[in-house]
C-alpha positions as CSV (number, residue, x, y, z in Angstrom):
1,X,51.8,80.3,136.8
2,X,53.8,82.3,134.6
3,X,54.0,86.3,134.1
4,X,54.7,87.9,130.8
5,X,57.1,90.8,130.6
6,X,57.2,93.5,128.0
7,X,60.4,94.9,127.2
8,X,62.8,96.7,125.4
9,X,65.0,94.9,123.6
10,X,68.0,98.0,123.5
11,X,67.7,98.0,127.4
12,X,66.6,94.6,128.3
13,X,67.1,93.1,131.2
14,X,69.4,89.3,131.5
15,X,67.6,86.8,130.3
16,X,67.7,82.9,129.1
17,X,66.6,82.1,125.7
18,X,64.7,78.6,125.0
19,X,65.6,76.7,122.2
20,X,63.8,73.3,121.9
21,X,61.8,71.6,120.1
22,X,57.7,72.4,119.0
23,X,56.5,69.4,118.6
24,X,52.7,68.2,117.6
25,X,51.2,66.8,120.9
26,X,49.4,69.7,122.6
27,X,49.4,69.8,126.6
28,X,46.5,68.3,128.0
29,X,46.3,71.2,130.5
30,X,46.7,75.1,129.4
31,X,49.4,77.3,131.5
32,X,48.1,80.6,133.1
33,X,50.5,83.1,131.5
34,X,49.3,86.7,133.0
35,X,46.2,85.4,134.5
36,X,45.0,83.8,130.7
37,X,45.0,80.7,130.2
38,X,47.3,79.8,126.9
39,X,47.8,76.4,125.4
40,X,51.2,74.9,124.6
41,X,52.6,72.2,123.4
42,X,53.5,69.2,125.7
43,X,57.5,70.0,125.0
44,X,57.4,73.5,125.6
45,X,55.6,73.0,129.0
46,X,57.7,70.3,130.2
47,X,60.8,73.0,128.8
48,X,59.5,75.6,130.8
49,X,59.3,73.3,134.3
50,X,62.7,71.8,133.6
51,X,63.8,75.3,133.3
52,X,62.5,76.1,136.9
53,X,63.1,72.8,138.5
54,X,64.3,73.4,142.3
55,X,67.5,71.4,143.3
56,X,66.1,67.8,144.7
57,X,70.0,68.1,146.3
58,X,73.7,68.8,146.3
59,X,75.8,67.1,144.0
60,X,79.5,67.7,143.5
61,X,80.7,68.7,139.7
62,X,82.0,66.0,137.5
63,X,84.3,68.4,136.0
64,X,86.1,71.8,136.9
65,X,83.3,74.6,135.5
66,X,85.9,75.5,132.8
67,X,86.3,71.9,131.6
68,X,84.7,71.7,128.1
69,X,82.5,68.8,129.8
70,X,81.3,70.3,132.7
71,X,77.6,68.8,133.7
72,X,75.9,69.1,136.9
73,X,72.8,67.6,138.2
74,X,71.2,70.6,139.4
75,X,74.1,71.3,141.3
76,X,74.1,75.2,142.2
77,X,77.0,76.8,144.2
78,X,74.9,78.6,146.8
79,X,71.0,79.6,147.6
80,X,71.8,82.5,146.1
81,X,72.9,80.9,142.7
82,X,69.8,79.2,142.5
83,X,67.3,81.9,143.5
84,X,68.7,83.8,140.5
85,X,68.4,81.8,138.0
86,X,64.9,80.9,138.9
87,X,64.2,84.0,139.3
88,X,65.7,85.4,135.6
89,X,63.6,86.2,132.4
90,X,63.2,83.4,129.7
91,X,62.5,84.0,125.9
92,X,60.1,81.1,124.9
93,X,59.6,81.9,120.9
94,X,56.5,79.9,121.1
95,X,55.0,82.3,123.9
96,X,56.9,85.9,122.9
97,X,55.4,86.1,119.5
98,X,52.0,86.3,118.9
99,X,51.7,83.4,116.2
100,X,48.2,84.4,114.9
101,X,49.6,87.6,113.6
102,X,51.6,87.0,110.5
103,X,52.6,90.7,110.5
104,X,54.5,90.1,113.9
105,X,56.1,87.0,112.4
106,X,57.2,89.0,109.5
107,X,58.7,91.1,112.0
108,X,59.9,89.2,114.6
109,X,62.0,86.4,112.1
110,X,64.4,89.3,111.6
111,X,64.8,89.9,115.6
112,X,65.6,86.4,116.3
113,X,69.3,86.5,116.0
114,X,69.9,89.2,117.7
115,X,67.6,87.9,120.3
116,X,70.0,84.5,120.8
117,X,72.5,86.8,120.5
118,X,71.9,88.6,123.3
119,X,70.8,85.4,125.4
120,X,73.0,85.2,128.7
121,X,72.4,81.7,127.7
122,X,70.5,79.6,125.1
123,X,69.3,76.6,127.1
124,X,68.6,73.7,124.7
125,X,66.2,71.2,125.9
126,X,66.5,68.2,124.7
127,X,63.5,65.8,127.2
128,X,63.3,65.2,130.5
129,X,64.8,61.6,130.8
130,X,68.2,60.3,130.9
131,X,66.4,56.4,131.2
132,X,69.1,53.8,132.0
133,X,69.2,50.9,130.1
134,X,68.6,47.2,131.3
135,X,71.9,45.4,131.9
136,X,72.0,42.4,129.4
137,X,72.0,38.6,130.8
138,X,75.3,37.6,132.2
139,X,77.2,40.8,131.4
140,X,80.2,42.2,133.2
141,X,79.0,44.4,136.5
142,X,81.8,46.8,135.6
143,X,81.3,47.1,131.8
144,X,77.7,48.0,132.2
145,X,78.5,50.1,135.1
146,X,77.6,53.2,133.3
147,X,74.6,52.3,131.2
148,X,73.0,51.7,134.1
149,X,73.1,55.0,135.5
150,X,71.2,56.4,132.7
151,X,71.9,57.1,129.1
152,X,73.3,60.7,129.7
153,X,76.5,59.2,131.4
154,X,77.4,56.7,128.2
155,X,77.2,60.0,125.7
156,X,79.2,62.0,128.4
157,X,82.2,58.6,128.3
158,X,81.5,59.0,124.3
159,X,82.2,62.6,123.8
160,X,84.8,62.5,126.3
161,X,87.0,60.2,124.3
162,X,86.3,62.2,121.2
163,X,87.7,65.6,122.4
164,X,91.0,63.2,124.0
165,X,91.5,62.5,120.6
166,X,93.6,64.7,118.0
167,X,91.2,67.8,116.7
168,X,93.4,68.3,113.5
169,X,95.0,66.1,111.4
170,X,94.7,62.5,110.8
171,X,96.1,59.7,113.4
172,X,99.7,58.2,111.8
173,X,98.2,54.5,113.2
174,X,95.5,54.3,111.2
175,X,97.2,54.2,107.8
176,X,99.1,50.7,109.5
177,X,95.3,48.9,108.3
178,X,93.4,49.6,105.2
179,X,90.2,52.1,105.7
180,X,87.7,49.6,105.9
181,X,89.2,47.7,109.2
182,X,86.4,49.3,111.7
183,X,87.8,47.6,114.6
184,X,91.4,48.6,113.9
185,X,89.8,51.8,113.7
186,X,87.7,52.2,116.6
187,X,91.2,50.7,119.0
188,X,93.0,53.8,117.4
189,X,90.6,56.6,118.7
190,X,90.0,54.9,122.0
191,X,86.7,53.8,121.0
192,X,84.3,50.5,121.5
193,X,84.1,47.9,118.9
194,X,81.6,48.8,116.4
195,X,79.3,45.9,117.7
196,X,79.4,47.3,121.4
197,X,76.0,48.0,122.6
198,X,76.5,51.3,123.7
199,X,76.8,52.8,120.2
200,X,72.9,52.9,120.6
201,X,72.6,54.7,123.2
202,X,74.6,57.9,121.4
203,X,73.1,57.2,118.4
204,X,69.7,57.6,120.7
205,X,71.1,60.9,121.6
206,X,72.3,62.7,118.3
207,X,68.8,60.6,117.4
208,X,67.1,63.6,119.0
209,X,64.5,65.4,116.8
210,X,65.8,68.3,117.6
211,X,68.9,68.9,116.2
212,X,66.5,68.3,113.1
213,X,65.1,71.7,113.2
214,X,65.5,74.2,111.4
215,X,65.2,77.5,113.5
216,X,67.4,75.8,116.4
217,X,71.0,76.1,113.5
218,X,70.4,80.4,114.5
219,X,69.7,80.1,118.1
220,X,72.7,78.1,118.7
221,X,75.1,79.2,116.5
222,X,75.0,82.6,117.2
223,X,74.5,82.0,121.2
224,X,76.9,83.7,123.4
225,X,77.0,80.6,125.4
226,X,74.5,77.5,125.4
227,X,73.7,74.7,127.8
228,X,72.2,71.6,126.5
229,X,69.3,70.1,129.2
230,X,68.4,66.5,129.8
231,X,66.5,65.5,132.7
232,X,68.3,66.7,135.4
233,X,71.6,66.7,133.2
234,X,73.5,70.2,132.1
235,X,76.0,69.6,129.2
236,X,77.7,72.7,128.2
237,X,76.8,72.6,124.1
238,X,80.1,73.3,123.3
239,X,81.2,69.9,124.0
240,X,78.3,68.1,122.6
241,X,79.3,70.5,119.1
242,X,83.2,69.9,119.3
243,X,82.8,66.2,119.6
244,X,80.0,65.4,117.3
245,X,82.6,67.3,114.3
246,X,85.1,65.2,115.3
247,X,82.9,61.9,115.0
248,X,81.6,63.9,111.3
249,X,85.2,64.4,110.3
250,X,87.0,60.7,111.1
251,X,84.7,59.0,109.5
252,X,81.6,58.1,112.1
253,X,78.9,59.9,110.5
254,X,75.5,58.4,109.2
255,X,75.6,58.9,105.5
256,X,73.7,61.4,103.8
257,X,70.9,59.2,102.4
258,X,70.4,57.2,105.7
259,X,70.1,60.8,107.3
260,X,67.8,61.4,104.5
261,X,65.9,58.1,105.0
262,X,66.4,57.5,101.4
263,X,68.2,54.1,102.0
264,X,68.1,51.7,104.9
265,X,70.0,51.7,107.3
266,X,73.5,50.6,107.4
267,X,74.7,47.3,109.0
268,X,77.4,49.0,111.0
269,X,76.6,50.0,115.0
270,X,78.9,52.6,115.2
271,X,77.6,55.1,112.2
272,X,76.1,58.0,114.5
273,X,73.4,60.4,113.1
274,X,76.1,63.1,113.5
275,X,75.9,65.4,111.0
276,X,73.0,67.8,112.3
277,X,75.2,68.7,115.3
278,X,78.5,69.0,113.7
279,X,77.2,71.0,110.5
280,X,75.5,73.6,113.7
281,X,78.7,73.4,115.5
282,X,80.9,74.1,112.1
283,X,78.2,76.9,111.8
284,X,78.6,78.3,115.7
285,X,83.0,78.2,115.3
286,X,82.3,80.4,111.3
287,X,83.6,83.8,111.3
288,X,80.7,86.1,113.2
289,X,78.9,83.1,113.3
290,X,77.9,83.2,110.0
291,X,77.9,81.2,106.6
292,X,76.6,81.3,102.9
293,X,72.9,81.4,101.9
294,X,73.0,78.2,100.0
295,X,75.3,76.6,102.7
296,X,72.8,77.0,104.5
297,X,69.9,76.3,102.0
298,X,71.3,73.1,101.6
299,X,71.8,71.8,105.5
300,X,68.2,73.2,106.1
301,X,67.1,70.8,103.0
302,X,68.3,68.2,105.7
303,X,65.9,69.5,108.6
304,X,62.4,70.2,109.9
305,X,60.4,73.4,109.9
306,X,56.9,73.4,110.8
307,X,56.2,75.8,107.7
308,X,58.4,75.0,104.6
309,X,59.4,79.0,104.2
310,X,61.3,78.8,107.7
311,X,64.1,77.0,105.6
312,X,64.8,80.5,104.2
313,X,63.6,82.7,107.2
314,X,65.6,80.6,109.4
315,X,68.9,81.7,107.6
316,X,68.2,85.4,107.6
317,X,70.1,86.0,111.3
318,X,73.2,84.1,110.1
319,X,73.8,84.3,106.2
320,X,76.5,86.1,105.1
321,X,74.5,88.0,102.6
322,X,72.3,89.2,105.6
323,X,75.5,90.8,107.6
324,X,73.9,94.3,107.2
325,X,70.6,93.9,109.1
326,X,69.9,96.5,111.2
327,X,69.7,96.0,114.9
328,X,65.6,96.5,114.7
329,X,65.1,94.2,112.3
330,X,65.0,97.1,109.4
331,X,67.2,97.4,106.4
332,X,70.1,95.2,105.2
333,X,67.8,92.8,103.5
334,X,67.4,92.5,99.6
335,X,63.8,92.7,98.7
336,X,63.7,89.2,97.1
337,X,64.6,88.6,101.0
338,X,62.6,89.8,102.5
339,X,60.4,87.6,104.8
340,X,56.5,87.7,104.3
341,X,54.4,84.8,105.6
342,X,51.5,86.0,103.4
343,X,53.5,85.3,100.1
344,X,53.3,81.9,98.5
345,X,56.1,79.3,98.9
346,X,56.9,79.0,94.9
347,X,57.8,82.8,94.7
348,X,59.4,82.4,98.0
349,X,61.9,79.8,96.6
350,X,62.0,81.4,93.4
351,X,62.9,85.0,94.2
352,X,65.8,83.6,96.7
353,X,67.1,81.1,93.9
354,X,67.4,84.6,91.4
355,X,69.0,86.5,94.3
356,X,71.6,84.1,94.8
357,X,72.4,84.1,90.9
358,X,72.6,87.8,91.0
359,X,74.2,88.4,94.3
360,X,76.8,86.2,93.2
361,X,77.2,86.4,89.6
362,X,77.3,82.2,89.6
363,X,74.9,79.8,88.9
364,X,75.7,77.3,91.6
365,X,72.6,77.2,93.1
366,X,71.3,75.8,89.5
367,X,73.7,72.4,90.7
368,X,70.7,72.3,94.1
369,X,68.1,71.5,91.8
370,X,66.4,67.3,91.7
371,X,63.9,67.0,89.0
372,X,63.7,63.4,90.0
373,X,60.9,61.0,90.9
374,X,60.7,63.0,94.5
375,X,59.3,65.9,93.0
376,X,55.9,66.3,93.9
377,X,54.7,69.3,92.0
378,X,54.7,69.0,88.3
379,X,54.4,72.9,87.5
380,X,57.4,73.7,89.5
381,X,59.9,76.0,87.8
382,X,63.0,73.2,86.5
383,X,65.3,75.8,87.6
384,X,64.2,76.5,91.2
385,X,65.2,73.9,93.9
386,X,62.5,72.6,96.4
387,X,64.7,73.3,99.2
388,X,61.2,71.0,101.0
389,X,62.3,67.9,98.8
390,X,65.6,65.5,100.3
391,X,68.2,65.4,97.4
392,X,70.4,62.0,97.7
393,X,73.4,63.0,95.2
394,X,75.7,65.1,96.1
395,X,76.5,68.1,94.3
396,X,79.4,67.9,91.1
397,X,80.3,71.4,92.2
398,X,81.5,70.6,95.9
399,X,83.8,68.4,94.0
400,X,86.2,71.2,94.2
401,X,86.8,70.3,98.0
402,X,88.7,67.2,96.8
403,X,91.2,69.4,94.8
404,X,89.0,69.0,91.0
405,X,89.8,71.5,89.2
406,X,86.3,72.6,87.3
407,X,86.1,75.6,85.3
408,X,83.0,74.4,82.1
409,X,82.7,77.7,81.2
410,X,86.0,79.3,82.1
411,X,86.3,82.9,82.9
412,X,82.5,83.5,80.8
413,X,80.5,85.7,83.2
414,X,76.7,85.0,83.6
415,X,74.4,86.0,80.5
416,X,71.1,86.9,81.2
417,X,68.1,87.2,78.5
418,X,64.4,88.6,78.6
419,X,61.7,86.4,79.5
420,X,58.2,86.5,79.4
421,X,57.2,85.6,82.6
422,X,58.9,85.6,86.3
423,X,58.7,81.5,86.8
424,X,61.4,81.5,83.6
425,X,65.0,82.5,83.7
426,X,66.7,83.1,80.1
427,X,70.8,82.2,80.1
428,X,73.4,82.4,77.7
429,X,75.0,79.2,77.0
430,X,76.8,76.9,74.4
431,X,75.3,73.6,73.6
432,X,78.3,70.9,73.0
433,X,76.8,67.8,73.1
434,X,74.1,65.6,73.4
435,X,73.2,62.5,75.8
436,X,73.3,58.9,73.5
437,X,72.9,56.3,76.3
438,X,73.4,56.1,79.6
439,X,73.4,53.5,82.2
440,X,71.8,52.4,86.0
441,X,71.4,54.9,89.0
442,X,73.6,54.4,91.6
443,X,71.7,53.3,94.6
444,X,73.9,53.2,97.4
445,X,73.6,53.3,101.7
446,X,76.5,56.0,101.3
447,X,78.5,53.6,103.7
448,X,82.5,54.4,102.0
449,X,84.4,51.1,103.7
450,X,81.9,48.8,102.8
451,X,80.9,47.7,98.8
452,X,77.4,46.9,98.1
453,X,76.1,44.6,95.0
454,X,74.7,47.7,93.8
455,X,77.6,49.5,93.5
456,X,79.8,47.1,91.3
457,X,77.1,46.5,89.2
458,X,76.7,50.4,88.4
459,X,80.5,50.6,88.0
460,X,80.4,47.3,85.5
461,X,77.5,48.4,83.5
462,X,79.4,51.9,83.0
463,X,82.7,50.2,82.1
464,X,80.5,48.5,79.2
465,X,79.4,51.9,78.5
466,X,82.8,53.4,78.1
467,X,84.3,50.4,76.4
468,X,81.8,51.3,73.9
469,X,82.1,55.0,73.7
470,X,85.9,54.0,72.7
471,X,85.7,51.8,70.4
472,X,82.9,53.8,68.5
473,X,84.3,57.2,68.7
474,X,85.0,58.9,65.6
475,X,88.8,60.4,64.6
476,X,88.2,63.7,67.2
477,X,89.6,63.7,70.2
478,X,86.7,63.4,72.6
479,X,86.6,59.9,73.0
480,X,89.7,58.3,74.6
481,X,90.9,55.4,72.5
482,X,93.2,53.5,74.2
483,X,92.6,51.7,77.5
484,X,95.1,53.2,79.5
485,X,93.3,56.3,78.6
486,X,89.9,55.0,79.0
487,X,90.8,53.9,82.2
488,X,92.3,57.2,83.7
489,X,89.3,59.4,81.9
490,X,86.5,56.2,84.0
491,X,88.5,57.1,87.4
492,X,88.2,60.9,86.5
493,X,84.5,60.4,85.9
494,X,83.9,58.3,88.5
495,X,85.3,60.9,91.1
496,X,84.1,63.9,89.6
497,X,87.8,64.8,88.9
498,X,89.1,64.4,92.7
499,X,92.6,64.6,93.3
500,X,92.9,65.5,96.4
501,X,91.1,62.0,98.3
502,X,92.0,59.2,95.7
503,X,95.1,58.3,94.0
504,X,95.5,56.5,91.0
505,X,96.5,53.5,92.9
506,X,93.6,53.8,95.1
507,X,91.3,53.3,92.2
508,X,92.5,50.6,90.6
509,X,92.9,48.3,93.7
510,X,89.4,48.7,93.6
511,X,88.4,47.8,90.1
512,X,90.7,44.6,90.3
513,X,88.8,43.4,92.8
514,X,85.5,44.2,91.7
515,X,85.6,44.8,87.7
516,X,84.3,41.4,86.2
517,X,86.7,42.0,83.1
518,X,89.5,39.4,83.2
519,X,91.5,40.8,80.2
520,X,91.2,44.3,82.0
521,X,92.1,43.7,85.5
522,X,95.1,41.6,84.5
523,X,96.3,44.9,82.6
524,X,95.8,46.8,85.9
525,X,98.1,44.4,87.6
526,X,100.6,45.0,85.3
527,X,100.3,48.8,84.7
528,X,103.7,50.4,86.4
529,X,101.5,53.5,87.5
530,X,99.1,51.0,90.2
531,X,100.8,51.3,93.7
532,X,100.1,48.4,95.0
533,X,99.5,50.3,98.5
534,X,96.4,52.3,97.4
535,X,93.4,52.0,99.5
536,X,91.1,50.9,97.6
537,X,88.3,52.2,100.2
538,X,89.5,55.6,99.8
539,X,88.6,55.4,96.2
540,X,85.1,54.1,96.9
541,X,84.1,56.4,99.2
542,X,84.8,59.3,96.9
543,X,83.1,57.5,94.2
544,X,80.0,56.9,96.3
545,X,79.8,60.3,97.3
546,X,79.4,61.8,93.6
547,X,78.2,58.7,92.1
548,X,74.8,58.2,94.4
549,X,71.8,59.0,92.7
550,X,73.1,59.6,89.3
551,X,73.8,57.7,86.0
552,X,76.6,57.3,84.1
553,X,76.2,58.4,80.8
554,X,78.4,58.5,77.0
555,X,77.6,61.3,74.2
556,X,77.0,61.2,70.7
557,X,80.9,62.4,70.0
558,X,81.9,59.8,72.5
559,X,82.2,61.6,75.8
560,X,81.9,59.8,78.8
561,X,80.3,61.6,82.2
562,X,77.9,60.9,84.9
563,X,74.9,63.0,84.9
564,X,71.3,63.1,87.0
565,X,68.4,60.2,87.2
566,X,65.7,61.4,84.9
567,X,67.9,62.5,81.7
568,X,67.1,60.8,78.2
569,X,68.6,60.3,75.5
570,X,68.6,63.1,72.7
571,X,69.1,65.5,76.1
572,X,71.8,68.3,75.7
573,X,74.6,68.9,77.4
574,X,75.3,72.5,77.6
575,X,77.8,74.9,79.5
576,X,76.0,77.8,80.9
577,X,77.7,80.7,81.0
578,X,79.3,81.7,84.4
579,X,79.0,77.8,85.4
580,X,82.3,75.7,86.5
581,X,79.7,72.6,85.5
582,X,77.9,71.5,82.3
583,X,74.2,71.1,82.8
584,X,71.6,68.2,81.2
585,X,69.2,70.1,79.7
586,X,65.7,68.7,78.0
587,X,63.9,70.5,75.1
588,X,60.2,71.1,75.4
589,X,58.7,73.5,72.8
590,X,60.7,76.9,72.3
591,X,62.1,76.9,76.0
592,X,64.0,74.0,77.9
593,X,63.9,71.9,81.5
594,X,66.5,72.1,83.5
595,X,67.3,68.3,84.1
596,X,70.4,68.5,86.5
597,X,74.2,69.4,86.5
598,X,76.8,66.6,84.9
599,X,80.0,65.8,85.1
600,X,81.7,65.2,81.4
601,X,85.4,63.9,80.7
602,X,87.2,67.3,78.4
603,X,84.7,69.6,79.6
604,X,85.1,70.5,82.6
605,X,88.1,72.9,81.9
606,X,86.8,75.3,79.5
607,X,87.5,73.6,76.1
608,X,84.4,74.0,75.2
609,X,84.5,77.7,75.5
610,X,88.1,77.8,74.6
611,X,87.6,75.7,71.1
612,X,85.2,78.7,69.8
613,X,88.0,81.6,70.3
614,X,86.9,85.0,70.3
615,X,84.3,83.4,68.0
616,X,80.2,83.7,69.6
617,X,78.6,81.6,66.8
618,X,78.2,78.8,68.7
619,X,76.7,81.2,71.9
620,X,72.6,80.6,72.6
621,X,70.1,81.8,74.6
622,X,68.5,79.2,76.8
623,X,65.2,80.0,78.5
624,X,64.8,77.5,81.1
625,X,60.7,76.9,82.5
């Protein structure tokens, strides 16, 4: 039997906060909330009982309570401890919003992060079994020792080892084996062999479904302090957030198109479906807890919501661009903001997309669009990413984290035109080129130390390309000439301009060894510039990263770049003003699609803006549908 308490939420009492996750299977039996019978899911129910389950008996701590991994099984200090926290409100959103009125929703979406906020504690439940695992024929007793206490004590050994290790920096032994040696590795950082069995049971845990949803990124992040729950297990979060960024950042993480299910999944055990948990950890450790729109746009793209405008309502308590809502919910928000369940997805998308361009003066959130073979509605604006659809490639403009410099259309603010209707935006542009041919997507499993048949036959086929973009460019000086050239301007390409992540050296260690051109890769040999030290998988995994789910592409003056999946030839390539990209663009009538954002060799510095002068003849309006 439960009671339901009304409340202000200036003078409320101490209370818990439950963050979990809905799910679809409904309770067979209906709780008795205030004498009324209310039916809830089957995870919310079993939530609310592991909430208020009684010690079974004493147990001693495993670690001091201020050790980052401090658990307990049910193990309260006194009577007293436990009669209180029985005995202490908890916010279940599920139950504390009326969810047949849309008006309270409205309402309510802007409450929730000061609601977390406030939380004494978020308590995150994650199921109500820690199952041990059967002990494999003839194994060592002491080896499986933990396993078959339960699951829940392998994670804890797991993230233990991770927060022993460095935080910051990179470990000096791991540069004495090339990046691809797993096991060498693995030693380093005090970790199993990537065949050991129990990768699978932490990869079972980050495996959760809910660290896929969308509304749980704001209750944890902003959470004063949060306690993950399984079974009878308590694992302060902060541990379970720490470690899974450190698994993100050296190199453990399941790539973005396993975590999108967009490839299958990689032969290596010890790739852990981190990223969920670190990117809500990264989130939690921001300044006030908070991050960009489209940061967040993006990670959302990743996750669940049980209505597809939660992946922008579920930001509004933690964007940046939201810092000035008021404490009840009123004021602060932009109107093309502001949350209405009543109003239609498309404008819901579309009115965030235009106050990001305006907010910020940038079109970066044109580089989030994918008018690939996953879109599913036809008369969706071009400009105007389906934050509901999974994107595989990586975006050109993040490129910038690996030291690229890009600056397409150099100091040029955004140009806006008039348009007819609200699904169109008019921008002012310069068109500089136009696709000729282009080559095979990149299908990839995203996995850096390991090279797939697909990827060397995407890199060959685009070296065939380039070879005859050179030898068929005209006098100008777009298309490099010379191989030497060629072959610094295919690395450039291939990278999206990192410098930060792949040397010279790196790169071609890589195409000797997988460039079927005999003439060429003797030449590489013998170039003075290839250290014969580069890591050659620090190369590939930069070019996987930017390559994945694009094509490689030449231009009709002999430009060489790699661009998105469903541009054709005769396509333009134009740099929007206030853009540090150029952008594929495909004419249809008067007005154009947007196809995708490029990367192209001499553009991406502002010679294409720089080459008119003070001249605008070349300048055009381009109103994208």
């Amino acid at each position: 039997m439960y009671s339901l308490l009304v409340e202000s939420i200036d003078d409320a009492p101490d209370f818990e906060a439950l963050s979990y996750l809905w799910g679809q299977e409904m309770s067979p039996s209906p709780i008795l909330c205030n004498g009324v019978e209310k039916t809830v899911t089957r995870n919310l129910e079993e939530a609310l009982k592991g909430l208020r389950k009684p010690p079974s008996w004493d147990a001693v701590p495993t670690w001091p309570r201020t050790h980052p991994l401090h658990s307990e099984r049910h193990a309260w200090r006194s009577k007293g401890d436990a009669a209180s926290l029985l005995q202490m409100p908890v916010w279940a959103d599920a139950l504390c919003i009326n969810q047949e009125d849309a008006k309270e929703r409205t309402q309510q979406v802007k409450l929730m992060g000061r609601i977390y906020r406030q939380a004494r504690t978020v308590k995150i439940w994650l199921g109500d079994k820690s199952r041990p695992r059967p002990r494999p024929p003839k194994a060592d007793p002491v080896h499986y020792h933990l396993a078959e206490l339960g699951g829940t004590p392998v994670v804890l050994s797991f993230l233990a080892q991770a927060l022993r290790n460095p935080q910051d920096g990179e470990n000096s032994l791991l540069a004495l084996r090339l990046a691809e040696d797993r096991l060498h590795r693995n030693h380093v950082h005090g970790l199993l062999a990537p065949a050991a069995e129990e990768w699978t049971v932490l990869r079972d845990f980050f495996a959760n479904p809910y660290f896929r949803r969308v509304w749980i990124v704001q209750e944890v992040a902003v959470a004063g302090r949060a306690e993950a729950i399984v079974g009878d297990w308590r694992l302060d979060w902060a541990a379970i957030g720490r470690a899974a960024s450190w698994f993100a950042r050296n190199g453990y993480a399941l790539p973005r198109a396993s975590r999108l299910g967009l490839t299958k999944q990689p032969s290596s055990n010890d790739l852990v479906p981190v990223g969920e948990a670190a990117a809500l950890w990264d989130i939690h450790r921001a300044p006030d807890r908070r991050t960009t729109l489209l940061t967040l746009l993006k990670e959302f793209r990743m996750r669940q919501a049980g209505q597809d405008v939660d992946r922008l309502y579920a930001t509004l308590g933690i964007a940046e661009e939201t810092a000035g809502l008021g404490r009840s919910g009123e004021g602060g928000l932009h109107s093309l903001l502001e949350p209405d369940y009543e109003k239609p997805l498309l404008d819901v998308y579309r009115d965030a997309t235009r106050y990001l361009i305006v907010k910020h003066g940038s079109l970066r959130v044109l580089c989030h669009v994918d008018n690939g073979p996953t879109k599913t509605v036809p008369d969706w604006p071009s400009w105007v990413p389906d934050w509901r659809q999974a994107k595989v490639s990586s975006e050109i403009w993040d490129a910038e984290e690996t030291g690229a410099r890009l600056a397409a259309a150099g100091d040029e603010p955004v140009v806006f035109g008039a348009v007819s209707h609200e699904s169109r935006l008019s921008l002012g542009g310069r068109e500089v080129d136009r696709v000729r041919s282009y080559g095979l997507k990149l299908e990839s499993y995203g996995v850096g130390h390991v090279t797939y048949m697909q990827e060397r036959e995407f890199v060959q086929a685009a070296w065939k390309l380039a070879m005859r973009a050179a030898q068929g460019a005209s006098g100008g000086e777009e298309g490099p000439r010379s191989k030497p050239d060629l072959l610094a301007t295919f690395v450039e390409v291939l990278t999206a301009g990192a410098k930060a992540t792949s040397s010279m050296g790196d790169a071609l260690g890589w195409l000797a060894k997988h460039l079927e051109d005999g003439a060429l890769t003797n030449r590489i040999r013998n170039l003075p510039r290839w250290d014969q030290k580069g890591d050659a998988g620090r190369f590939h995994e930069v070019f996987v990263r930017f390559c994945t789910g694009r094509r490689f592409f030449v231009t009709d003056k002999g430009r060489i770049g790699i661009g998105p999946e469903p541009m054709a030839e005769g396509n333009r390539v134009v740099v929007l003003f206030g853009s540090r990209v150029p952008f594929v663009l495909r004419e249809v009538g008067l007005r154009f699609k947007l196809v995708g954002e490029c990367y192209v060799a001499g553009l991406m510095e502002g010679q294409a803006i720089a080459e008119g002068g003070n001249s605008r003849e070349g300048d055009a309006e381009f109103e994208l549908a």
